[in-house]
N, C-alpha and C positions, 0 to 999 in steps of 0.2 A: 833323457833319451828314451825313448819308445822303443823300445824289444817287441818286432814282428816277427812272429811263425809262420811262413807260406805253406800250405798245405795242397801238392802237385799232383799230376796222373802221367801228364804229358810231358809235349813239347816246353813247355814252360814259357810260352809269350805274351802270358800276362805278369808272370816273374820278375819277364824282362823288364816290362812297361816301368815296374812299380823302383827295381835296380837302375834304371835309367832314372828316373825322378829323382831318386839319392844321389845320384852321381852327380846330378846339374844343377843339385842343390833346390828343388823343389819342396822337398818330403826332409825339412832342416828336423832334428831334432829326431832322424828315424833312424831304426838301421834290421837290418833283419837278421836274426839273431841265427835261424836253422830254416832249412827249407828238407822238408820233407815228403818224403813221393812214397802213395800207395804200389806203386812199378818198379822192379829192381830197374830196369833200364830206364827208365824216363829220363829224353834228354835234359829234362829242367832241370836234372842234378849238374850235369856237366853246365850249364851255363851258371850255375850257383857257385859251382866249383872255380866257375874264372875271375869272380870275383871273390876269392878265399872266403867265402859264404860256407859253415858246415851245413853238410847233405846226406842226410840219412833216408835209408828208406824202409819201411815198417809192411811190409804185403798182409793184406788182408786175410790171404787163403793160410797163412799163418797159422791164423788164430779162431779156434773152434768157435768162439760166439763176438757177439757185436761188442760186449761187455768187456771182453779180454782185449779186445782190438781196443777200445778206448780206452782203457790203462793203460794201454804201450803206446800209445799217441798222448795223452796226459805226460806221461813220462818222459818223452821227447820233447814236448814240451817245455815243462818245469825242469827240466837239466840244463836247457839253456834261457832260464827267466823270461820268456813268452808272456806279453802279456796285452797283444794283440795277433789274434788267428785269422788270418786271408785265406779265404777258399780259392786259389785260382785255378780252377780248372780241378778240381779234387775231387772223382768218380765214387769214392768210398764212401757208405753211409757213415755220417757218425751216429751215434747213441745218444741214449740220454745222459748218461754217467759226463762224457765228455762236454756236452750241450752245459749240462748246470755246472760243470766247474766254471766253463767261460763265458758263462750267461751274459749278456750283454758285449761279449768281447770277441766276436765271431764274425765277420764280414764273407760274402759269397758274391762273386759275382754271377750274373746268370744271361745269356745273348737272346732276352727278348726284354719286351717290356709287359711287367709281371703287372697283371693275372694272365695273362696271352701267353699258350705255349709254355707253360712251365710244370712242375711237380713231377712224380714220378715218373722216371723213363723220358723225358727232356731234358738231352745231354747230346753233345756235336753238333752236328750236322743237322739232327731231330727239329731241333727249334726252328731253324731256318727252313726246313723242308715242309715242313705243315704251315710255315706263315705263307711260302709261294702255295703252296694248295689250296689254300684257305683263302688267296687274291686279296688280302689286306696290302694297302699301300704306303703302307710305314709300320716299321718293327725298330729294334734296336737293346740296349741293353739296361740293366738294371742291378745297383750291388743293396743288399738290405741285408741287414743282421740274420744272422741265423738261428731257427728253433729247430724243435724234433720235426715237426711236417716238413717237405721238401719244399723249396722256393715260397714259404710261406709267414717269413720274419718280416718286419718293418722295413718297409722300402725307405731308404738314405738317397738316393740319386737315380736319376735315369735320365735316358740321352737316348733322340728319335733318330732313327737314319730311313730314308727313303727310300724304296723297294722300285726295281727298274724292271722294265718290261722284259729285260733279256738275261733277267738273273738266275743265273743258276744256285743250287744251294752251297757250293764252293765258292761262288765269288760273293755272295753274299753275307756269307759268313768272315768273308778276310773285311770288308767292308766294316761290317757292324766291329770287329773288333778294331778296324785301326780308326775309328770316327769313334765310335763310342766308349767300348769295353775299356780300350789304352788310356782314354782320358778320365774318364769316373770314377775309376779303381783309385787312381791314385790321389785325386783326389780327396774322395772319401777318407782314404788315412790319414791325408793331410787334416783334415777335416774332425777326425777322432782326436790327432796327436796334439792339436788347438785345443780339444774339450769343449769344442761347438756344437757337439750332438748329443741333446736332448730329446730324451723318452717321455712322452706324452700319450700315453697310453698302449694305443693302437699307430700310435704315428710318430716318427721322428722330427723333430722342431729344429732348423739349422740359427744358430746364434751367428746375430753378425760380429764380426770382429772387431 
């Protein structure tokens, strides 16, 4: 059994995505151990909660430096044998402390398709609104490992969605996630929880089954 750590801000409908795949028997051999939110209120908890999922939440403003913040995320962690971390939607930098405990063991999804629209300050609505600006006519999303640079780990999956003439950055943003983000994410851990994902350098090698 795979012990996953979600690591939330929000709403939690990438959460969901990944609790739904458990449920219906997609993601065999998974289960997620804690879900924890940078947000005391984040509804993610309460949906973590309805499936008797423990949901802690750790705030940032807490804790005086990035260092101490990732100790008490490490530690939520290893309290409940985490031994795969999902970034779904998780606003909080981590550090380095944290990055090299789980080095290889950190997945992020992110609503573009990376190098397009990512790193620093591309979060929400952001991605989506500078890809309409920008009049690219396909965007979509991308989960890759995580290192210390922001959307800057080896890309694992990505998945196009196509940009409409009358898209606003809200409807394109519900788009990219229920076309892409819902499907890749989950994936991907299926994907980990196989041990089909090989590190080759600079790039991820998917092993067929």
């Amino acid at each position: 059994m795979l012990n996953i750590g979600v690591l939330v801000s929000g709403g939690g409908t990438n959460l969901q995505a990944i609790i739904d795949k458990i449920e219906d028997g997609y993601l065999k051999g998974c289960n997620i151990s804690v879900v924890v939110s940078s947000r005391v209120g984040a509804y993610a908890l309460e949906r973590a909660r309805k499936y008797n999922i423990p949901a802690i939440s750790v705030p940032r403003k807490e804790y005086a430096s990035i260092d101490e913040y990732d100790s008490a995320l490490i530690k939520s962690m290893e309290d409940y044998d985490v031994e795969l971390v999902v970034m779904a939607g998780f606003l909080s930098v981590l550090g380095e402390k944290f990055i090299n405990r789980f080095k290889n063991k950190i997945i992020n999804i992110h609503p573009s398709l990376i190098p397009s629209f990512c790193g620093v300050g591309y979060y929400g609505l952001i991605p989506h609104q500078k890809a309409l600006e920008y009049g690219v006519k396909v965007t979509g999303a991308t989960v890759h490992f995580v290192e210390l640079e922001a959307d800057a780990g080896p890309i694992i999956l990505q998945k196009a969605v196509y940009i409409k003439d009358d898209d606003t950055p809200e409807t394109l943003q519900k788009r990219v996630m229920e076309q892409a983000e819902w499907e890749i994410l989950p994936e991907a851990i299926k994907l980990y929880s196989e041990g089909r994902l090989v590190m080759e350098g600079r790039k991820v090698r998917i092993l067929e089954k």
